[in-house]
C-alpha positions in Angstrom: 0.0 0.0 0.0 0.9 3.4 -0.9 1.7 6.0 1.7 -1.6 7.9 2.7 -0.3 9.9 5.7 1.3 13.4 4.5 -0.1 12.5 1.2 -0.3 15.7 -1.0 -4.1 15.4 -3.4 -6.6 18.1 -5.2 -9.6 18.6 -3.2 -12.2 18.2 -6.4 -15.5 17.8 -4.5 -18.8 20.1 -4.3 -19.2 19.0 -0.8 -16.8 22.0 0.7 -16.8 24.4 -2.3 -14.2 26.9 -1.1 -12.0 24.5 -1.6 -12.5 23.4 -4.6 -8.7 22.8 -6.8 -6.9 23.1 -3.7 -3.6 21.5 -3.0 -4.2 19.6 0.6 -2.4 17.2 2.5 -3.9 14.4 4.3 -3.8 14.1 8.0 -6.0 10.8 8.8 -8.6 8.7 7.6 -12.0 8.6 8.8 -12.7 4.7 8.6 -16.2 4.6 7.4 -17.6 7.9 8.1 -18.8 8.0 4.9 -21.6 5.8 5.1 -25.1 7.0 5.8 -26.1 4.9 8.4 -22.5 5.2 10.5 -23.0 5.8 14.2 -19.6 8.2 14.8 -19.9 7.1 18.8 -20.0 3.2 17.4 -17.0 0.7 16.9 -17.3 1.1 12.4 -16.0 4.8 12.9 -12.7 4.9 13.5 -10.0 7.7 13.1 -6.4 6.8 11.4 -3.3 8.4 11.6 -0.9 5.5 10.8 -0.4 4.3 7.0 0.0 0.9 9.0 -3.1 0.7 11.2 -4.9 2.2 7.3 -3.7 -1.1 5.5 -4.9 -3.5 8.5 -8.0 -1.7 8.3 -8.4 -2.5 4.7 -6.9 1.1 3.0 -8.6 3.7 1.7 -12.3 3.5 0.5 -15.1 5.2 -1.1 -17.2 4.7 2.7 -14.2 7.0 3.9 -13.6 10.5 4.9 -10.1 12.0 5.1 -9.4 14.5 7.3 -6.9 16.8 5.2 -5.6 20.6 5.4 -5.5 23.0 2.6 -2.5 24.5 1.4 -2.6 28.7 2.0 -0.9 29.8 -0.8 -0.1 33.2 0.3 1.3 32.2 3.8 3.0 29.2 1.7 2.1 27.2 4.5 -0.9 24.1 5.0 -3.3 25.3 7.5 -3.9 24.2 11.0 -7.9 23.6 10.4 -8.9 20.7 8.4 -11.8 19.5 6.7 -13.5 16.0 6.4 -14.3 15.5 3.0 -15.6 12.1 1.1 -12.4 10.1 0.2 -13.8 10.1 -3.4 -13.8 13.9 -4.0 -10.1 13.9 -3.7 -8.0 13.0 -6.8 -5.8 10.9 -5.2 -8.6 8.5 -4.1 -11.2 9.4 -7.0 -11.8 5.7 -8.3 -13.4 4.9 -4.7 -11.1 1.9 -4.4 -8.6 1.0 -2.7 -4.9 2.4 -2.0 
């Protein structure tokens, strides 16, 4: 499995417009927060911040969210609030399958 953790993507959702064609870096995956029915206080929705603990949990899919910062141009700097979108609506994970 690829590394997913500091991962550099395009942000090409409609989910958070605003940042729409932004360079953002992943920080952790949202293990099946995607899903409509997931219960966030239940044992399906888990947070990731390890490539290693992603792969055991099967990598990245298209029942994900990935918690990523967006890159502020003009400070040249990512910033220190992130976002949760749907792994799909970020190029790197765009297919919905695997990493």
């Amino acid at each position: 499995m690829k590394r997913v953790i500091g991962m550099i993507t395009i942000y090409h959702g409609q989910e958070y417009r605003y940042l729409k064609g932004y360079r953002v870096r992943v920080v952790a995956v949202l293990k099946n927060a995607a899903r409509p029915d997931i219960d966030v206080d239940g044992p399906d929705y888990v947070r990731l911040d390890d490539d290693q603990d992603i792969a055991l949990a099967g990598g990245v899919t298209a029942d994900d969210r990935i918690e990523i910062q967006p890159w502020i141009e003009k400070e040249e700097r990512f910033s220190f609030v992130t976002s949760d979108p749907r792994a799909v609506d970020l190029t790197a994970f765009k297919r919905g399958g695997d990493t």
